[in-house]
MDAnalysis code that builds the backbone (N, CA, C; Angstrom):
import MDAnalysis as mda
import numpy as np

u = mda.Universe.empty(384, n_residues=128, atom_resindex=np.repeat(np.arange(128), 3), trajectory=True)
u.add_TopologyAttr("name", ["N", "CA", "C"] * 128)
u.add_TopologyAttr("resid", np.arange(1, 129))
u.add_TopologyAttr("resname", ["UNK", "UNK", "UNK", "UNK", "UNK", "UNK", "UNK", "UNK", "UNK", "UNK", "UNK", "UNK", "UNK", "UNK", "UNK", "UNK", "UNK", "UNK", "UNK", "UNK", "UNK", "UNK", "UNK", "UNK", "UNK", "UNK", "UNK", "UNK", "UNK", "UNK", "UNK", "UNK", "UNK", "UNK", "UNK", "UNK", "UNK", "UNK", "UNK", "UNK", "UNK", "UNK", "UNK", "UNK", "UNK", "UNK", "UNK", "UNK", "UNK", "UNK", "UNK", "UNK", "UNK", "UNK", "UNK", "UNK", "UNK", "UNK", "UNK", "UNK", "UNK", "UNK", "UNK", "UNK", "UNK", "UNK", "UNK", "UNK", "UNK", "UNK", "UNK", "UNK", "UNK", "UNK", "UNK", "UNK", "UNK", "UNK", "UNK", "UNK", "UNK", "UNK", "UNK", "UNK", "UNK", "UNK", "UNK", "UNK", "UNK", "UNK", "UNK", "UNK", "UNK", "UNK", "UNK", "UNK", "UNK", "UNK", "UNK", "UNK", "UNK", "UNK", "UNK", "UNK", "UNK", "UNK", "UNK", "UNK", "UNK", "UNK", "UNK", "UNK", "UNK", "UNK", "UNK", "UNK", "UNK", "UNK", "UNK", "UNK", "UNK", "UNK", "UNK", "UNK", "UNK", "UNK", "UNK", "UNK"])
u.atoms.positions = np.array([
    [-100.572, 162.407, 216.505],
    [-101.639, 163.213, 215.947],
    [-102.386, 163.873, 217.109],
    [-102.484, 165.028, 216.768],
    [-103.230, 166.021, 218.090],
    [-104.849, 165.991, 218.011],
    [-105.442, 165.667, 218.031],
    [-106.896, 165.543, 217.726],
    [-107.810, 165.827, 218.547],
    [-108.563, 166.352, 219.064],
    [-109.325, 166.351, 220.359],
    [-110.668, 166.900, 220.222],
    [-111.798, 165.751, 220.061],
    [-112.934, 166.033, 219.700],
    [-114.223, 165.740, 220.878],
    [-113.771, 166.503, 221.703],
    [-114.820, 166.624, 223.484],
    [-116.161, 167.655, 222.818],
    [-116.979, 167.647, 221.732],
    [-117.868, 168.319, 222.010],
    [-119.118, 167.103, 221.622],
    [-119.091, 166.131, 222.175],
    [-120.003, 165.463, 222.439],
    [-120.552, 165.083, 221.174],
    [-119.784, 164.884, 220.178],
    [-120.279, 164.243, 218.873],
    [-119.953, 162.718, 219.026],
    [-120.943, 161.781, 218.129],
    [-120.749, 160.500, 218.628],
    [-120.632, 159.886, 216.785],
    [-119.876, 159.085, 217.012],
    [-119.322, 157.492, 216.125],
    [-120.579, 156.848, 216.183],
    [-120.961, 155.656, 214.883],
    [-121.332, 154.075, 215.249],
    [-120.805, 153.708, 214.185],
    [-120.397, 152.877, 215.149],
    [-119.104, 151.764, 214.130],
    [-120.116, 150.071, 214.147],
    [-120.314, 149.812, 213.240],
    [-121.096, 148.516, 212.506],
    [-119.958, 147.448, 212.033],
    [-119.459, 146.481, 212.802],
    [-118.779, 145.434, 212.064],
    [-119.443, 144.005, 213.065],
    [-119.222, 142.865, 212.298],
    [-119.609, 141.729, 212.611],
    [-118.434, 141.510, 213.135],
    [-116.920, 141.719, 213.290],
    [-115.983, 141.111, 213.468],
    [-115.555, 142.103, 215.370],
    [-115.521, 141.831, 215.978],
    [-115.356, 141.984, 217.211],
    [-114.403, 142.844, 217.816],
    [-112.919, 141.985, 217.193],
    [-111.979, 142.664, 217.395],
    [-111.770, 144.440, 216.703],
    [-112.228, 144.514, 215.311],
    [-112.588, 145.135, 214.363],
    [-113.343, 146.540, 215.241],
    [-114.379, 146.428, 215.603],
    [-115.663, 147.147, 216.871],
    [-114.835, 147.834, 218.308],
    [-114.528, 146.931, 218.892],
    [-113.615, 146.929, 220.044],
    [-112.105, 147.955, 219.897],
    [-111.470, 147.733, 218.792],
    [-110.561, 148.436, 218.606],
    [-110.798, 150.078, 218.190],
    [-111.528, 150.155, 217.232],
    [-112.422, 151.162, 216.432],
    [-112.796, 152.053, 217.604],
    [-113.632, 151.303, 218.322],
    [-114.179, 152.319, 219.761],
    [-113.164, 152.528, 220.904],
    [-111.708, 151.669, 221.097],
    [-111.518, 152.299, 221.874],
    [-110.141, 153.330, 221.687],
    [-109.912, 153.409, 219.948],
    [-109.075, 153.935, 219.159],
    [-109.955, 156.041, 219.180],
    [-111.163, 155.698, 219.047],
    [-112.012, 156.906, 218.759],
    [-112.711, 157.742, 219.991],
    [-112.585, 156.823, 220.922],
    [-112.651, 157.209, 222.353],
    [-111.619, 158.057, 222.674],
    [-110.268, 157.441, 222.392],
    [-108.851, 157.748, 223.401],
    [-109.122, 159.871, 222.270],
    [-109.487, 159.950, 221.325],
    [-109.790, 161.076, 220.721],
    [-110.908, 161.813, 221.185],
    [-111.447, 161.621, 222.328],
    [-112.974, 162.770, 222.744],
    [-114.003, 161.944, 221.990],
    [-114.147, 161.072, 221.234],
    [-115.954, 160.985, 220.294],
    [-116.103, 159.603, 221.433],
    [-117.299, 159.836, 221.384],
    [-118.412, 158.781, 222.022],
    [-118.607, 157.685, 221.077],
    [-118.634, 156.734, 221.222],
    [-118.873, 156.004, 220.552],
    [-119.562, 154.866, 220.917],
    [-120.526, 153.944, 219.578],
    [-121.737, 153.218, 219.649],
    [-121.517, 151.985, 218.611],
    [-121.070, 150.955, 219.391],
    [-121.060, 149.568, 218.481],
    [-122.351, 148.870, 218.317],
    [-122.322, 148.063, 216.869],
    [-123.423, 147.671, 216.518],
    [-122.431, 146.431, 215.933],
    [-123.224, 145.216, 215.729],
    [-122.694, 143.771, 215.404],
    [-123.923, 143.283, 213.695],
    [-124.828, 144.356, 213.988],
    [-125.711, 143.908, 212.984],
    [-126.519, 145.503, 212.500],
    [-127.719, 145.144, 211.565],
    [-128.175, 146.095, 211.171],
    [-129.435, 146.585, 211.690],
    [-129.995, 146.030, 212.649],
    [-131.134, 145.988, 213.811],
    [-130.952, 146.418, 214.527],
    [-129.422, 146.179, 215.302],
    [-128.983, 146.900, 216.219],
    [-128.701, 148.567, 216.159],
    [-127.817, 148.894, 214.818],
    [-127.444, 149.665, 214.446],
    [-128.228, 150.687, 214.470],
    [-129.758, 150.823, 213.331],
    [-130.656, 151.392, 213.303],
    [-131.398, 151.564, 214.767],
    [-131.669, 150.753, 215.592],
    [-131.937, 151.293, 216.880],
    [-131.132, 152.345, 217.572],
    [-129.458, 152.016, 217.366],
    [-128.869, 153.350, 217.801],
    [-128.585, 154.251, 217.432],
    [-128.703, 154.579, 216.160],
    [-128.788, 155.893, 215.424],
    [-130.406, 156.346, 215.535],
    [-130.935, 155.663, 216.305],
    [-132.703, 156.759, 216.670],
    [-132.174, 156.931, 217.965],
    [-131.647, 156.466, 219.164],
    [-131.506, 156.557, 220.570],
    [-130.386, 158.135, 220.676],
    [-129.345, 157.628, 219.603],
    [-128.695, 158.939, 219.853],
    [-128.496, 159.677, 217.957],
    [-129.498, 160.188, 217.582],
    [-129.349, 160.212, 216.319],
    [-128.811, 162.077, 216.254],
    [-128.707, 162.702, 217.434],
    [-128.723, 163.954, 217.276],
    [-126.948, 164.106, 217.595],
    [-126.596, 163.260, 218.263],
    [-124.660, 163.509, 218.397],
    [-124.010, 162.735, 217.317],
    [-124.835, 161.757, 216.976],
    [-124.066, 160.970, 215.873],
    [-123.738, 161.727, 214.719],
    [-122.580, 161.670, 213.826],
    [-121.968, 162.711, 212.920],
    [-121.802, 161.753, 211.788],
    [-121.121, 160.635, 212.285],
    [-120.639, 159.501, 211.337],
    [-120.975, 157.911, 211.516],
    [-121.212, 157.509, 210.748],
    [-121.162, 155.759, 210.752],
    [-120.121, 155.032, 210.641],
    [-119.452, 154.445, 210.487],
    [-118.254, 153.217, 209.917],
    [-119.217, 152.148, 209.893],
    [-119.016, 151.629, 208.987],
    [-119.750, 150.417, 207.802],
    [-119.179, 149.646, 207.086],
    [-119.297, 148.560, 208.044],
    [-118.603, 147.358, 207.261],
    [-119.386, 146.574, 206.196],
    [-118.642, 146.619, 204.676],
    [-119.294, 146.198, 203.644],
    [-119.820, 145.274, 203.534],
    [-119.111, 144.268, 204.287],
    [-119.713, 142.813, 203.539],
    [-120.039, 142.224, 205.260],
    [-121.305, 142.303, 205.731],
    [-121.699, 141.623, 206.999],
    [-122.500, 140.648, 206.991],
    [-123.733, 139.249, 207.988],
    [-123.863, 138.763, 207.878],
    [-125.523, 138.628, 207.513],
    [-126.109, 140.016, 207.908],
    [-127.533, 140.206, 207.569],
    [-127.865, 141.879, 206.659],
    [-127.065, 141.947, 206.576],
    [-126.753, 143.684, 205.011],
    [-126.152, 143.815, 204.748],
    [-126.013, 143.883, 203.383],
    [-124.667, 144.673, 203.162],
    [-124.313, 146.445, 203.773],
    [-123.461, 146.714, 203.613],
    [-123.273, 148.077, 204.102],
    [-123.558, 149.294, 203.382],
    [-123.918, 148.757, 202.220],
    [-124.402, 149.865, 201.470],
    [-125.958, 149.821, 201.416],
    [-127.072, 149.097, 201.817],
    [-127.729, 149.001, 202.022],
    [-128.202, 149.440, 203.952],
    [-127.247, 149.299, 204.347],
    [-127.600, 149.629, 205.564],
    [-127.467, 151.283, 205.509],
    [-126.366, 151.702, 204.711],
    [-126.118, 153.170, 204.688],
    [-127.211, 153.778, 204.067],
    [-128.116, 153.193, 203.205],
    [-129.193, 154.039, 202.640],
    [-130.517, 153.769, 203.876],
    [-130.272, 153.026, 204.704],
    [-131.265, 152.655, 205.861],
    [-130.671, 153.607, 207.138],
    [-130.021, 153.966, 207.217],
    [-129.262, 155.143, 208.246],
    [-129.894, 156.109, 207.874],
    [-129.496, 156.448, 206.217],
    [-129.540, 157.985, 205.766],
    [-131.128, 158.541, 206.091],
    [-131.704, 157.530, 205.807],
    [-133.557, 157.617, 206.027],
    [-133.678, 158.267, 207.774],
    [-132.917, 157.700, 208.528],
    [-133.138, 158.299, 209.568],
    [-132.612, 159.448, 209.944],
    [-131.227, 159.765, 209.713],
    [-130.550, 161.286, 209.512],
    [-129.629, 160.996, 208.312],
    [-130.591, 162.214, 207.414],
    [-130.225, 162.419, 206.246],
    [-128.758, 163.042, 205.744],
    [-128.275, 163.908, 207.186],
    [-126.916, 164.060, 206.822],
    [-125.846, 163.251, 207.559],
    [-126.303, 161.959, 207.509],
    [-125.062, 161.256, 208.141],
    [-124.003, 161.187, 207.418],
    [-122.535, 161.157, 208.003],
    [-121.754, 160.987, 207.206],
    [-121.027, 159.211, 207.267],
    [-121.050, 158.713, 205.863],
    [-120.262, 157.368, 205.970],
    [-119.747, 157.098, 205.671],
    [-118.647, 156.149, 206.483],
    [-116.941, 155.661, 206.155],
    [-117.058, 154.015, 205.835],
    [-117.407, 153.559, 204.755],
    [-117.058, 152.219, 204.255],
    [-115.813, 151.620, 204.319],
    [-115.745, 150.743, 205.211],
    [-114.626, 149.689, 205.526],
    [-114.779, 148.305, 204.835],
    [-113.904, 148.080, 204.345],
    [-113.467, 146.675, 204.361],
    [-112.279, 145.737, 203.494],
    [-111.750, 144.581, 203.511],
    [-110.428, 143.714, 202.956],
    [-110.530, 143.970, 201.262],
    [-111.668, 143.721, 201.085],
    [-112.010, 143.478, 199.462],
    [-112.630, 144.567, 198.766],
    [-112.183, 146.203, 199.178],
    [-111.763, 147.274, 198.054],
    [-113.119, 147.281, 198.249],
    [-113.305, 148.864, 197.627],
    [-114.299, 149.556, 197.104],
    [-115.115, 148.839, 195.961],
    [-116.050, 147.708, 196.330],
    [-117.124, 147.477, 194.902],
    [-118.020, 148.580, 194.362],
    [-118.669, 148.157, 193.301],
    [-119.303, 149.162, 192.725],
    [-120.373, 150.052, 193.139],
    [-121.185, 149.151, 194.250],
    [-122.029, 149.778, 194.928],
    [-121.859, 150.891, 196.090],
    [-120.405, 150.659, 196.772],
    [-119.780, 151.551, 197.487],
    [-119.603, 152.451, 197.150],
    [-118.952, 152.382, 195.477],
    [-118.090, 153.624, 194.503],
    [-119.700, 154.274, 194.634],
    [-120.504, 153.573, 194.174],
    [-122.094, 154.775, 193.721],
    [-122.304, 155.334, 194.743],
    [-122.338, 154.823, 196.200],
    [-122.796, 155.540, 197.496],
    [-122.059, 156.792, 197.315],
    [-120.588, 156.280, 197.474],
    [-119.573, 157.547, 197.716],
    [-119.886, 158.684, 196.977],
    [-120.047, 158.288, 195.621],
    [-120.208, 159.168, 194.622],
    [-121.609, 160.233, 194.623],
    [-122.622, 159.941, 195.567],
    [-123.953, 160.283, 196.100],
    [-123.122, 162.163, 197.237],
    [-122.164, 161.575, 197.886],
    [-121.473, 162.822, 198.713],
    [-121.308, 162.114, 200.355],
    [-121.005, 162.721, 200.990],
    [-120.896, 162.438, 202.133],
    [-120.795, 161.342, 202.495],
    [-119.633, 160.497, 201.843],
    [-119.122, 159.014, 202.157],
    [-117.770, 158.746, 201.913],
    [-117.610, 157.661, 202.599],
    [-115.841, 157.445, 201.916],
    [-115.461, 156.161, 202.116],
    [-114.365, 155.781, 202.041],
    [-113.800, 154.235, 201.803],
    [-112.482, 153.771, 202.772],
    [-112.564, 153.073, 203.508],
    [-111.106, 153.023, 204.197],
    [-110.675, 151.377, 204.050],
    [-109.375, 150.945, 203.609],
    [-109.234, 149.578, 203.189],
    [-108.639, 148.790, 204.842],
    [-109.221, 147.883, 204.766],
    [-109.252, 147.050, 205.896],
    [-107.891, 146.027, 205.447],
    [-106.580, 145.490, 206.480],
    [-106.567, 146.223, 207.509],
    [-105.952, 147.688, 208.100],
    [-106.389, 148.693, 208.780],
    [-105.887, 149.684, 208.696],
    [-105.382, 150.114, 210.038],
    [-104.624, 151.008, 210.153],
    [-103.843, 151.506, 211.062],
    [-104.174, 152.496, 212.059],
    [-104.076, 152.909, 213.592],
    [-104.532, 153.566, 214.238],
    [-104.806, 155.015, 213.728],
    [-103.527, 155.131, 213.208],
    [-103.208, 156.407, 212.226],
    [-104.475, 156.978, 211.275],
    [-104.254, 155.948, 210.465],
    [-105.062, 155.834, 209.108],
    [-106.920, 156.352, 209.832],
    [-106.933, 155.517, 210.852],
    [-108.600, 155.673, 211.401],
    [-108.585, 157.308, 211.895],
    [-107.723, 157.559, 212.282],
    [-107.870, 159.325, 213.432],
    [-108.024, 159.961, 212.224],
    [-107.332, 159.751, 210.971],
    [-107.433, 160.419, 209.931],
    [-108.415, 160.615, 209.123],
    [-108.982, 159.338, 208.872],
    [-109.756, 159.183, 208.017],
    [-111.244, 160.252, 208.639],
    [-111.249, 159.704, 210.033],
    [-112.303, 159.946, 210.819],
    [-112.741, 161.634, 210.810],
    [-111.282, 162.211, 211.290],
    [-111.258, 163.427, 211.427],
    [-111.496, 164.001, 210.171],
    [-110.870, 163.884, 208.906],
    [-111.012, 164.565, 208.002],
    [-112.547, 164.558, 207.602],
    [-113.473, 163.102, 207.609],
    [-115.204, 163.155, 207.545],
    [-116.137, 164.459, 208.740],
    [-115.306, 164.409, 209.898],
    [-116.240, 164.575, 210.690],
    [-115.844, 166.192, 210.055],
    [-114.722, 167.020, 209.980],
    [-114.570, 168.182, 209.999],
    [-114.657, 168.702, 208.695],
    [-115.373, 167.531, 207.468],
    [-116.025, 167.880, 206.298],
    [-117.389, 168.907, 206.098],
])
């Protein structure tokens, strides 16, 4: 996949799971985007104010250990209202995800997923 996104737009990718974060960023890196891991939802919200003007997209893991992700996504949106978000996770789109999505500018990617699957998913949000 040819992808090449050097104009200084930035990722934050939100998962509790490590490997999950680590891969994500250095999968979205090797593509031009900057990218900003978060392990929680404290963290997260601090870095979408530090760099809230390159950030384009979130990745949001649904089910974490202090928010859910759909709750964190309506706590993002408060800070930039046109963020765009990619809901991850093992156990499918629940209902509260389906309503986010269904709001606009969101989407769903099933965990576990493929290098492929992420450039894709990613690219097709950001160039929405």
């Amino acid at each position: 996949m040819n992808m090449d996104l050097k104009d200084n737009r930035a990722v934050l990718i939100v998962d509790d799971e490590e490997l999950v974060k680590n891969l994500g960023k250095r999968v979205l890196e090797k593509i031009g985007l900057k990218v900003h891991v978060s392990s929680d939802s404290l963290r997260a919200t601090q870095l979408l104010r530090e760099h809230k003007d390159e950030t384009v997209l979130a990745i949001l893991d649904v089910i974490m250990p202090d928010m859910e992700g759909t709750e964190l996504g309506y706590l993002l949106r408060e800070i930039k209202s046109d963020l765009k978000i990619l809901f991850s996770s093992g156990y499918g789109a629940n209902p509260k995800v389906q309503q986010f999505i269904s709001s606009g500018q969101a989407s769903f990617i099933d965990k576990p997923y493929t290098r492929e699957d992420m450039i894709a998913k990613v690219q097709e949000m950001i160039e929405s």
